[in-house]
Every structure is written in C-alpha cells, then in structure tokens.
C-alpha positions as CSV (number, residue, x, y, z in Angstrom):
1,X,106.6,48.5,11.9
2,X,106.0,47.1,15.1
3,X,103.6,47.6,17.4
4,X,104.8,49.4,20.4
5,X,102.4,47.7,23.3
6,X,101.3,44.1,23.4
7,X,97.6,43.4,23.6
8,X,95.9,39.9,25.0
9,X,92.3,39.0,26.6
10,X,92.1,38.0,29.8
11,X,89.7,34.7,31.1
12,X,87.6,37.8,31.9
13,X,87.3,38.6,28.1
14,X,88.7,42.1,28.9
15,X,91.6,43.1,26.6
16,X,95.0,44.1,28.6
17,X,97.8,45.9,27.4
18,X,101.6,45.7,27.8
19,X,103.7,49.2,26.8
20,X,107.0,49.1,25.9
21,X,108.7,52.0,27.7
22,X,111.6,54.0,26.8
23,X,114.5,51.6,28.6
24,X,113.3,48.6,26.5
25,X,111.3,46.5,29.1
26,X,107.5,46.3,29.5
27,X,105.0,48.0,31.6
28,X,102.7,45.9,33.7
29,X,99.4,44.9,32.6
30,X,96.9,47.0,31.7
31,X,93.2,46.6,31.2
32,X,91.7,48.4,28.8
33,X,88.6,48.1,30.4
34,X,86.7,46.5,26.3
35,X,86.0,43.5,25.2
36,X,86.6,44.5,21.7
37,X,90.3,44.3,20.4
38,X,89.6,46.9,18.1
39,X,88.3,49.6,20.8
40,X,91.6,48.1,23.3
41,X,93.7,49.2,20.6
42,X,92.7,52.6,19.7
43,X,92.4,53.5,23.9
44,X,96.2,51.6,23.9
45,X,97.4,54.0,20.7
46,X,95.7,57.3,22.4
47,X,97.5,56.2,26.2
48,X,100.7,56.3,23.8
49,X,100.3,59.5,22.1
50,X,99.2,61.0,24.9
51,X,102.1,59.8,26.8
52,X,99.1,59.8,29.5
53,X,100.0,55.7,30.7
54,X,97.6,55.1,33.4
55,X,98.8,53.3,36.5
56,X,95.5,51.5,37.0
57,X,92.0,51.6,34.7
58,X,88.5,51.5,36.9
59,X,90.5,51.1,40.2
60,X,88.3,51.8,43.2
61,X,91.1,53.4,44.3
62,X,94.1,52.1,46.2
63,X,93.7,52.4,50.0
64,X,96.6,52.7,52.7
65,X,98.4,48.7,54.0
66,X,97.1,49.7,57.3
67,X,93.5,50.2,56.2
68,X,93.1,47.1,54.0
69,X,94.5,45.1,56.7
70,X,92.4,46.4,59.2
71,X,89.2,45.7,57.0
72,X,90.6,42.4,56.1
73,X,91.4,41.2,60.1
74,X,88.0,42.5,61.3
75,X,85.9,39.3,61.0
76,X,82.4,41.7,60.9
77,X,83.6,43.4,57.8
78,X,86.2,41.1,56.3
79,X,85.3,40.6,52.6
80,X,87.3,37.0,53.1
81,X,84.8,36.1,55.9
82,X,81.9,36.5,53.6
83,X,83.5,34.8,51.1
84,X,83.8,31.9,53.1
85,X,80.5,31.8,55.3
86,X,78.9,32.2,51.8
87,X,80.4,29.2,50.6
88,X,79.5,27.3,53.8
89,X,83.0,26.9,55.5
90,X,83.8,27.6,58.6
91,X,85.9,30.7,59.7
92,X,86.6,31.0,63.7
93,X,86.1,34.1,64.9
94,X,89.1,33.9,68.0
95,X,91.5,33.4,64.6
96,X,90.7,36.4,63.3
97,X,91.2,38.7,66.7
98,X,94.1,36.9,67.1
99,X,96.0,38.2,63.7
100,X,94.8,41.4,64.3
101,X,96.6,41.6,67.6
102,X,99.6,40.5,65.7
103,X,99.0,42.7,62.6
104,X,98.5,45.2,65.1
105,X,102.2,44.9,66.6
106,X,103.9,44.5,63.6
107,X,102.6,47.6,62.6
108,X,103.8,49.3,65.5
109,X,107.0,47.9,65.4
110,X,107.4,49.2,61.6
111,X,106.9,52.2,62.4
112,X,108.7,52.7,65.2
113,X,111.8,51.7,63.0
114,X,110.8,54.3,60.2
C-alpha cells in the first residue's frame, strides 16, 4: 500500500513532508523538524492518525503584514540592513524612509477600501 505523505530532505538536511489530503492534492511542505528519515516518518504517521496536520513546525510565530513591514522598512531594526552592512554593502538610509512613507500610504489606502 502506498504511503499517504511524501517525505524528502531539504539542503538543510531537515526531512519535510508532503500529506495527501482528502480531495486528492497535496499539502504544502512540512518540516519535520529531524534529520533522521526514520524519526520524520513516525512524527509524519502520528500527524496522520491524529488528524492533528500542523500549519507550521518550530515557527516563531507568524506576525501581522503591517508589523513585518514596519520592522522590515525601519533601517535601525531591519534584519535586511544587517544582513547587508554585515556583508560590507552599502544600504542608504533616505531609501529606506522613503519606502516606508510609501508602505505607509498603501496601507492606508487598503484599508480604507476594506
């Protein structure tokens, strides 16, 4: 009989999982959060018997658009400006205030609409 989930490693070396679902088609991916195939499998099995399918494994949590954008625009806490200051690139400050300002207004204008 067939397996009812697909299972492959990631570059990582972390095992992921695909699950078929009742209509036929696949979930998305799924990390198992091993590095053993034979440790994926049985936490794969159990998510199946369970019927207790996670939507993500050792997430830090999903945060709000409007959050990670903010974050992301703010050039003292953007994890992209570290990124790229640590790599010795240059990153302009007056960029980064700029597409706030716009993120900003788009935002508004979103909602407004809603």
């Amino acid at each position: 009989m067939a397996k009812p989930y697909l299972i492959f490693k990631a570059h990582t070396g972390i095992y992921y999982a695909q699950i078929c679902l009742a209509d036929g088609t696949l979930s998305n991916n799924k990390s198992t959060g091993c590095r053993n195939r034979t440790e994926a499998e049985c936490i794969v099995m159990e998510w199946i018997v369970t019927g207790n399918i996670p939507a993500r494994v050792g997430s830090k949590g999903s945060i709000p658009i409007e959050d990670f954008l903010e974050k992301f625009w703010d050039y003292d806490k953007s994890p992209y400006v570290r990124e790229k200051l640590g790599k010795k690139r240059s990153i302009h400050r007056p960029v980064f205030t700029g597409f706030l300002v716009l993120q900003e207004n788009a935002l508004q204008k979103l909602l407004v609409k809603m």
